[in-house]
N, C-alpha and C positions, 0 to 999 in steps of 0.2 A: 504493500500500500504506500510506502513512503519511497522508496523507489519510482514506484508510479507515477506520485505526484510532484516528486525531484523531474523527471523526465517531462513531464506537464509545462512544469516553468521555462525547463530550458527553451523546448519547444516554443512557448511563445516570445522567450527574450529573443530566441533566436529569428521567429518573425517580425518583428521589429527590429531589431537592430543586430542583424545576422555576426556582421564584422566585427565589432564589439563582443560580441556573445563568445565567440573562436578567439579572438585573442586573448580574454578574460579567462577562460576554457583550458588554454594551451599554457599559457602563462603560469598557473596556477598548476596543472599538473606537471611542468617542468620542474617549479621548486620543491614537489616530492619527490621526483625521481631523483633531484639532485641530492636533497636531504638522505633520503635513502642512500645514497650512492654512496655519501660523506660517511654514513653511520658505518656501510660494510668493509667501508676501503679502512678504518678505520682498527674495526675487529681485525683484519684481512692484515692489517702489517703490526702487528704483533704475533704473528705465527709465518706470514709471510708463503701461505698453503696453497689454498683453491683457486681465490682467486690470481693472486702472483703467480700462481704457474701458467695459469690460461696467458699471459700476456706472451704479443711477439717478444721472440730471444732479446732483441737489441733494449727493451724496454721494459727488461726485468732488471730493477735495481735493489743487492741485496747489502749497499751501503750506507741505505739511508738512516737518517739518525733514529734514535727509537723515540715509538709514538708520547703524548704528554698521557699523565696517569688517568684524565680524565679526557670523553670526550666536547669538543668543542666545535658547534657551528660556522663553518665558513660561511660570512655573511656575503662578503662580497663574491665568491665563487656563486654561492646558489644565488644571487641578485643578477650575476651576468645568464644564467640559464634562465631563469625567468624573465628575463629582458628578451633574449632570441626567442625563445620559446613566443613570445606574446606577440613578437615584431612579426614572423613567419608567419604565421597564423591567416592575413589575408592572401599570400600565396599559396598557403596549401591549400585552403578553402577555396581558392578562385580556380587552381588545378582541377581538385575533382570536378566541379562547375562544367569546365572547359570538357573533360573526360565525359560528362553523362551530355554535351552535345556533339563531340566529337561521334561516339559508339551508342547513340541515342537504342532507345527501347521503343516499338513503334506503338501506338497508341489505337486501341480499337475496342468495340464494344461486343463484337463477337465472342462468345461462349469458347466455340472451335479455336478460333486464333490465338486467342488470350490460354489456351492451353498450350497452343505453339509459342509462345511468345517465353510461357515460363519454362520450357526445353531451350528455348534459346538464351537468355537468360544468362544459363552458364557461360556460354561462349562468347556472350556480350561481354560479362564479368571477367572471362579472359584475356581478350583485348584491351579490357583497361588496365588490367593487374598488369599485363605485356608493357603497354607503352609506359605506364608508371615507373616499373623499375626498371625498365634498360634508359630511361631519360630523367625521371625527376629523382630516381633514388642516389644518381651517382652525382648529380647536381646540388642534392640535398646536403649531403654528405661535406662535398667541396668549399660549401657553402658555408656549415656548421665549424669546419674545422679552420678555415679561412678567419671566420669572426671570430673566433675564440682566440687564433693566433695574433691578431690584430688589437683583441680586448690587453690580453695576457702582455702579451711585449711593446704594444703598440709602435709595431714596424712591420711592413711587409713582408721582412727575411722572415721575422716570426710567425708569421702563416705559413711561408714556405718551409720553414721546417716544422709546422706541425703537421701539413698534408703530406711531407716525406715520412712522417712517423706512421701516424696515425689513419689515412685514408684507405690503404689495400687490406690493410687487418680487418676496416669498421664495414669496408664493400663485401668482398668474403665471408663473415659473420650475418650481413644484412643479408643476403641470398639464401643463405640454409635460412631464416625464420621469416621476411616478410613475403616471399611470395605468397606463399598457402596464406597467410594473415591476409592480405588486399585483396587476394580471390575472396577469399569472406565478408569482406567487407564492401566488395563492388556488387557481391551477389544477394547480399543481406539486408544490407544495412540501409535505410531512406540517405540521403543527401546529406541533411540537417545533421546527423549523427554519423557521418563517415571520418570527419575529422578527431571529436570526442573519443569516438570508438578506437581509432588508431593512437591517440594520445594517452587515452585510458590504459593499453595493452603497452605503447612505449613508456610509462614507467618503467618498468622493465630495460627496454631499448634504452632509456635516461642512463639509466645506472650504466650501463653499459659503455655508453657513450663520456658518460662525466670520467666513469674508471681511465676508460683509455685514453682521453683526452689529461687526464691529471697525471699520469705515469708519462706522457710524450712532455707532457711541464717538467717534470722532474728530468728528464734524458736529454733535453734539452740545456736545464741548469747547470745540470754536470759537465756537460758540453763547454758549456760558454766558461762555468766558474767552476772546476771541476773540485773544491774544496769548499767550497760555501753553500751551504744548504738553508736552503729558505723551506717556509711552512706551505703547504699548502693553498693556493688562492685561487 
């Protein structure tokens, strides 16, 4: 029931003021994923296990100094994710827009057709999930790691070496999990809640993305100061 009525609201904030609605939407569930991300990476080097060994070799650092006794919020780290997260928000939303006219559903009042229409459906859902990730996933991507590099050092090189770090690892990773994801979501999901839906499920994807985007910050620092170790940001 409360579910229901949560989907209710969005529903109409988001018929009024769709653009608003998605970036308030995305914004908001960037800074849990980041939050989240902060808490595990956190756990995560003081054992320096599961997840440190999932990272590319070059970006496994087992010199960092050890974690403070307690944990502590990076505010400004999760304010730059919530900042993109919000910013993004009318380009991805205007994408699928673009995608449900590009591979439209034909519209009819037929019994018969409207039965073919949902066997086709799937194939529809294909072509978008297709053009989505061979074009806006690796764009996405280039994008996130670009801004970040640019927040982070604010200089160009610094985006250029976070997309040396950080981009073939986070394209790779993206292809085992969101194709089947955007097939379900181009096949499921109304318009209104294809963005939400994806945002909702990349918490997940957050985490993943702040991990490896905050380890290419570190291999980076070693890099440039390979003795001076800074906190996390």
């Amino acid at each position: 029931m409360i579910i229901k009525r949560l989907l209710g609201l969005y529903q109409k904030s988001y018929d009024r003021r769709p653009l608003l609605t998605l970036c308030c939407t995305n914004g908001t569930l960037g800074i849990i994923g980041d939050g989240l991300a902060q808490r595990i990476n956190y756990k995560d080097s003081k054992t320096h296990t599961a997840i440190h060994n999932q990272l590319p070799p070059n970006l496994q650092n087992d010199d960092l100094p050890p974690p403070s006794p307690s944990f502590h919020l990076d505010f400004a780290r999760n304010a730059r994710f919530a900042l993109y997260n919000f910013s993004v928000a009318p380009l991805a939303g205007s994408w699928y827009m673009f995608l449900d006219r590009f591979f439209p559903l034909p519209n009819t009042t037929s019994v018969t057709q409207q039965k073919s229409i949902k066997q086709s459906a799937g194939l529809i859902a294909l072509k978008r999930m297709a053009m989505d990730q061979s074009l806006f996933a690796p764009a996405g991507l280039i994008l996130f790691f670009t801004t970040m590099g640019i927040a982070e050092t604010g200089t160009l090189e610094g985006a250029k070496d976070k997309l040396k770090d950080a981009f073939l690892p986070a394209l790779i990773t993206n292809y085992k999990i969101w194709p089947l994801v955007q097939w379900i979501n181009f096949n499921f999901m109304p318009l209104p809640f294809r963005l939400p839906f994806v945002s909702s499920l990349g918490i997940l994807w957050n985490i993943y993305l702040s991990w490896l985007n905050n380890a290419s910050k570190h291999h980076q620092e070693e890099i440039h100061h390979p003795h001076h170790h800074v906190d996390s940001s």
